[in-house]
N, C-alpha and C positions, 0 to 999 in steps of 0.2 A: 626301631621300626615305629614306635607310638612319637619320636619326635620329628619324623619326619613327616608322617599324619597330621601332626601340628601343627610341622612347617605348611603343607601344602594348602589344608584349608586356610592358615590365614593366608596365604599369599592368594588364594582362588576369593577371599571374600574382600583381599585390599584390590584384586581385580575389579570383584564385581561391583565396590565401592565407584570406583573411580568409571569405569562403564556407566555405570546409572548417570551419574553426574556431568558425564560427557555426552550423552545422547539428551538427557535434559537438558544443560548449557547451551548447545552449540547453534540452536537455532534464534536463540537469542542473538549469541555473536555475530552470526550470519547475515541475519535483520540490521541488527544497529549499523555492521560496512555497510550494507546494500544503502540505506538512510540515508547513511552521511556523506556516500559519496552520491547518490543518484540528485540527492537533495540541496546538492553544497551551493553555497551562496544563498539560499533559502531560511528563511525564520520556520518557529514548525506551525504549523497551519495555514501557511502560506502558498499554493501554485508557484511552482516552477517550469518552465518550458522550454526544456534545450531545444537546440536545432536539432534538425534530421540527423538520425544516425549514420556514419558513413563507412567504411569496411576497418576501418582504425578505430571507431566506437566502443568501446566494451567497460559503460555504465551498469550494462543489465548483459549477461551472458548473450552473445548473438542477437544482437536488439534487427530487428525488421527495417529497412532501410522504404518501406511504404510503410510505417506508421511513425504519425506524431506522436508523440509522449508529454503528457504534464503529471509532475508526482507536487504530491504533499506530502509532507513527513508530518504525523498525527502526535500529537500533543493533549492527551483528554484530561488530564489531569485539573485542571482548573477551570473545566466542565465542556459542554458538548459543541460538538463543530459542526458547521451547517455548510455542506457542499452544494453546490451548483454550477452543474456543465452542461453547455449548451450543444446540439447536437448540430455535428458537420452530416453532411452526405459522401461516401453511400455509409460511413460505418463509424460510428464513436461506443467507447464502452467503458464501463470504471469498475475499477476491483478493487477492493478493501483488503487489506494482508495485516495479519494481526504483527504483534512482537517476534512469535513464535515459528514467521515466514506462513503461518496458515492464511489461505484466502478465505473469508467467511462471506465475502458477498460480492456480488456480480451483477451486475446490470447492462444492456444494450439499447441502441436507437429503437429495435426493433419490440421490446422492453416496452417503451415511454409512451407512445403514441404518439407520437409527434411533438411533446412538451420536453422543455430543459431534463435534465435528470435531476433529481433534488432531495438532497439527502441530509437527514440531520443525524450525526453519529452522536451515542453518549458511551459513557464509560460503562468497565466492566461492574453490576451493580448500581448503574444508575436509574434512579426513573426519571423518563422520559420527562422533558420538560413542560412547562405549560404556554410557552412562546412558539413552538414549533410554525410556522408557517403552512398557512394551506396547501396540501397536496404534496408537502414535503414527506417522504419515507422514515422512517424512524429506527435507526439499526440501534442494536446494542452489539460493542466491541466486546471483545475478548481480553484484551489487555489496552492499557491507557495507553500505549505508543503503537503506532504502525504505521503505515502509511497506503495512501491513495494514489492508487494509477491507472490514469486515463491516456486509452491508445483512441488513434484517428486514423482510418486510412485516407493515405493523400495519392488519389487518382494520377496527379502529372505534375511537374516542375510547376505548370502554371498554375495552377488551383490552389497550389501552395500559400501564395501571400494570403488570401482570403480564407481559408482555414486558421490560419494564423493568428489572425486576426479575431477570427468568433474565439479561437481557445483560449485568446489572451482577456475573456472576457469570464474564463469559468473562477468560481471565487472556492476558498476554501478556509473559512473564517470564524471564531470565537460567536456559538451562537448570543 
């Protein structure tokens, strides 16, 4: 009896080992595919801007077939990235997602007042730099990898080229 009480706590504590480390782990994992593949072709701190998503799309689980999409895949390591995206009509918006699939920040058109969005990210424990740009926002991440994704809605076929066009203009760059 006292060996099978042995047995089971260690088997219930190489459980609960490997549980901890797999609900820790996994959203790491889950970040780094979603990165590498929403990202691909992409350096990190760079825009990226696929085309419209179409019913055979699946970058992003069930991606919206009226929204543009540009990701950065974030790199803070070698210090802070300075975003700016310019806003379409009626809708633009950017979400910061740490390592850990966490969103820690959010912004809209309706957010900006009518100005770019402008953001300078630093790392986890960084201070804030002394370059910052006027009017530019100042996030601190949560972890030195994540990435940036900014949706548009695009009204019609036609409004397309000209959306296009402003998003191909948003920067996501080594401040």
């Amino acid at each position: 009896m006292k060996r099978a009480l042995i047995f089971v706590a260690g088997v219930a504590l190489v459980a609960i080992v490997v549980h901890v480390g797999f609900v820790r782990e996994m959203p790491r994992l889950i970040m780094s595919k979603v990165v590498s593949k929403v990202a691909e072709g992409a350096e990190a701190n760079e825009f990226r801007h696929p085309p419209l998503p179409t019913a055979t799309a699946r970058g992003v689980v069930r991606p919206s077939p009226d929204l543009a999409y540009s990701v950065c895949a974030l790199d803070l390591g070698k210090g802070p990235v300075h975003v700016t995206v310019p806003l379409t009509a009626p809708y633009t918006s950017v979400a910061l997602y740490s390592a850990t699939t966490d969103n820690y920040f959010a912004r809209n058109d309706r957010e900006a007042d009518g100005k770019p969005l402008d953001i300078v990210i630093v790392g986890p424990g960084a201070t804030p730099p002394t370059n910052v740009p006027a009017g530019a926002e100042v996030v601190g991440a949560p972890t030195a990898k994540g990435l940036v994704l900014v949706r548009r809605v695009v009204e019609s076929a036609a409004a397309y080229p000209a959306l296009d066009a402003v998003r191909k203009t948003a920067v996501c760059a080594p401040l």
